[in-house]
C-alpha positions as CSV (number, residue, x, y, z in Angstrom):
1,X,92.0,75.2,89.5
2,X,94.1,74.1,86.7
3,X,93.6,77.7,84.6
4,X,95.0,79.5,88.3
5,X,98.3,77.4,88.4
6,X,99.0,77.7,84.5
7,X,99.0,81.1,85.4
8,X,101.0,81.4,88.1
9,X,103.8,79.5,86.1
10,X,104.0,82.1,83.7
11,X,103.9,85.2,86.1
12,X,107.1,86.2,88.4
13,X,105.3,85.1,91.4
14,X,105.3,81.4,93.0
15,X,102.9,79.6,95.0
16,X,103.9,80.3,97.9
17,X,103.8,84.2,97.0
18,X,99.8,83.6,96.2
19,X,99.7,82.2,100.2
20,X,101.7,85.4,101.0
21,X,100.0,87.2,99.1
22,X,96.1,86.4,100.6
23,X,97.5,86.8,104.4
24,X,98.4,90.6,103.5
25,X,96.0,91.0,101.8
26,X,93.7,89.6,104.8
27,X,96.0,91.8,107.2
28,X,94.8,94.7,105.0
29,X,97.2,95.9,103.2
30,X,96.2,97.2,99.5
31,X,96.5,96.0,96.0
32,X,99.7,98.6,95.2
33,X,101.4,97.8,98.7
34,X,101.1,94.5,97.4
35,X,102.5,95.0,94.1
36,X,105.1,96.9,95.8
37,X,106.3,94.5,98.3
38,X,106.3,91.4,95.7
39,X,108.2,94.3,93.0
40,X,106.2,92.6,90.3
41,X,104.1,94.7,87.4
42,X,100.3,96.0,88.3
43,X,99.4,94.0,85.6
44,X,100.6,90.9,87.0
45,X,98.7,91.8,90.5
46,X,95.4,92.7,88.5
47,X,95.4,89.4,86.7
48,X,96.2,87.7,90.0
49,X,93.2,89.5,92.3
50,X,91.1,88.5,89.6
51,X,91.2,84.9,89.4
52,X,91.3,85.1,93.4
53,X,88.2,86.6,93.8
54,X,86.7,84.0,90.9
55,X,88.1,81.2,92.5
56,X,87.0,82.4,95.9
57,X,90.3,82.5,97.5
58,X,89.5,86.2,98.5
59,X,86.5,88.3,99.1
60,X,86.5,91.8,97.8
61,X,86.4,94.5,100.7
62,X,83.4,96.7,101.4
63,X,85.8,100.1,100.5
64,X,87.4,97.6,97.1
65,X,90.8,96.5,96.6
């Protein structure tokens, strides 16, 4: 928990972007519309899906991200 919020200080996104962020995500839409709609780097999202899925926030889709 503490190694997810240290990172999401140093990224462009805020907590309440992550929350944001998992409902779209929930909703369906995909890792680039996602990257899109927060106009933040795909690096930034990749780093970000990944410490969701560890932590369990999200569960990969059948058909991936």
């Amino acid at each position: 928990e503490q190694k997810f919020n240290s990172k999401i200080k140093k990224s462009k996104l805020k907590e309440k972007d992550i929350d944001e962020i998992v409902k779209l995500y929930n909703l369906g839409k995909t890792q680039r519309e996602i990257t899109d709609i927060f106009e933040c780097s795909k690096t930034t999202t990749n780093k970000l899906f990944k410490e969701l899925f560890e932590t369990k926030k999200l569960k990969k889709r059948k058909n991936g991200i």
